[in-house]
C-alpha positions as CSV (number, residue, x, y, z in Angstrom):
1,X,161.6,155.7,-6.9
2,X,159.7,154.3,-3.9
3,X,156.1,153.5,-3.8
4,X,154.8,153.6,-0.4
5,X,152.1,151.0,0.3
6,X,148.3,151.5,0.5
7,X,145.8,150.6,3.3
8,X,143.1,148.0,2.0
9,X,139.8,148.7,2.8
10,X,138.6,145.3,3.0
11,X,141.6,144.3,5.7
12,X,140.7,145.0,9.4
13,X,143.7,146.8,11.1
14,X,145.2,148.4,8.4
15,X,145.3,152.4,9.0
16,X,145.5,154.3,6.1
17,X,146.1,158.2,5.3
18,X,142.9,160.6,5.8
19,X,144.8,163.1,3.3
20,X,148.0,164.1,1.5
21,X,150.7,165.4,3.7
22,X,153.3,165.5,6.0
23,X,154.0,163.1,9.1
24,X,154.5,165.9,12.2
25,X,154.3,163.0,15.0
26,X,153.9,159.6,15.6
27,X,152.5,159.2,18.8
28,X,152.6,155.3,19.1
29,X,155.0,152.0,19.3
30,X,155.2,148.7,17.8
31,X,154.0,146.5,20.2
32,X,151.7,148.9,22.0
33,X,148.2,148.3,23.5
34,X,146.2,151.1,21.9
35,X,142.3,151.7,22.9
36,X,139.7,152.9,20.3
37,X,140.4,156.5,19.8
38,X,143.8,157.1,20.8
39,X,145.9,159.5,18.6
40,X,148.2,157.7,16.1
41,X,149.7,160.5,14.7
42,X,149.7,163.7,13.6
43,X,149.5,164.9,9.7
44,X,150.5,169.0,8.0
45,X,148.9,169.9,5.3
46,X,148.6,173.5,4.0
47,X,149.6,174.6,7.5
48,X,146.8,172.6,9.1
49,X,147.4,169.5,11.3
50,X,145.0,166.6,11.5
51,X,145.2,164.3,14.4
52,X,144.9,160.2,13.2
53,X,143.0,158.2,16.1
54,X,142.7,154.7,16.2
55,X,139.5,153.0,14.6
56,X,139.6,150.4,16.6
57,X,141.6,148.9,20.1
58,X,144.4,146.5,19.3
59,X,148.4,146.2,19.7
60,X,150.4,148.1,16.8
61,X,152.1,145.4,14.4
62,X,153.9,147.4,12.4
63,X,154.6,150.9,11.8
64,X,155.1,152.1,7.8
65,X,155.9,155.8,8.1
66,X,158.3,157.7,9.8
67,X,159.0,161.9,10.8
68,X,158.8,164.1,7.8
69,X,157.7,161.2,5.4
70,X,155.2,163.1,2.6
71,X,152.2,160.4,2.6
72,X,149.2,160.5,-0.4
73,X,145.8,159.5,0.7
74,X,145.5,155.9,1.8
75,X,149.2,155.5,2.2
76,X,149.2,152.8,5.2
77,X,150.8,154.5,8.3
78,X,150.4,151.2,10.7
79,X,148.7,147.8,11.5
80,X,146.8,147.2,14.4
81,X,145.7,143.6,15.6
């Protein structure tokens, strides 16, 4: 079984999951400049689709989640510096 890491609060960067549900898109890269606001990606739940934006302007470290991955709230989708 595989546990699929959560965003801390307390740690600037990490970007965790609004909601429960279904990775559609991922609209970034590692190593991509990203301003405040840009779309990360794109959850499904119950047939509704909510867009991720960035909190914050940075470069993506790392990217935790991939197509069709079911996340639970907080899961951590990415790291931005």
């Amino acid at each position: 079984m595989h546990f699929h890491p959560k965003a801390l609060k307390d740690v600037k960067g990490q970007i965790g999951a609004p909601m429960p549900g279904k990775v559609v898109d991922i609209k970034v890269k590692e190593g991509s400049r990203i301003e405040k606001g840009k779309q990360l990606c794109v959850l499904s739940a119950m047939k509704m689709e909510t867009v991720v934006n960035s909190p914050m302007s940075g470069t993506i470290k790392k990217i935790y989640i991939t197509r069709d991955m079911h996340l639970e709230g907080d899961d951590l989708i990415l790291e931005i510096e």
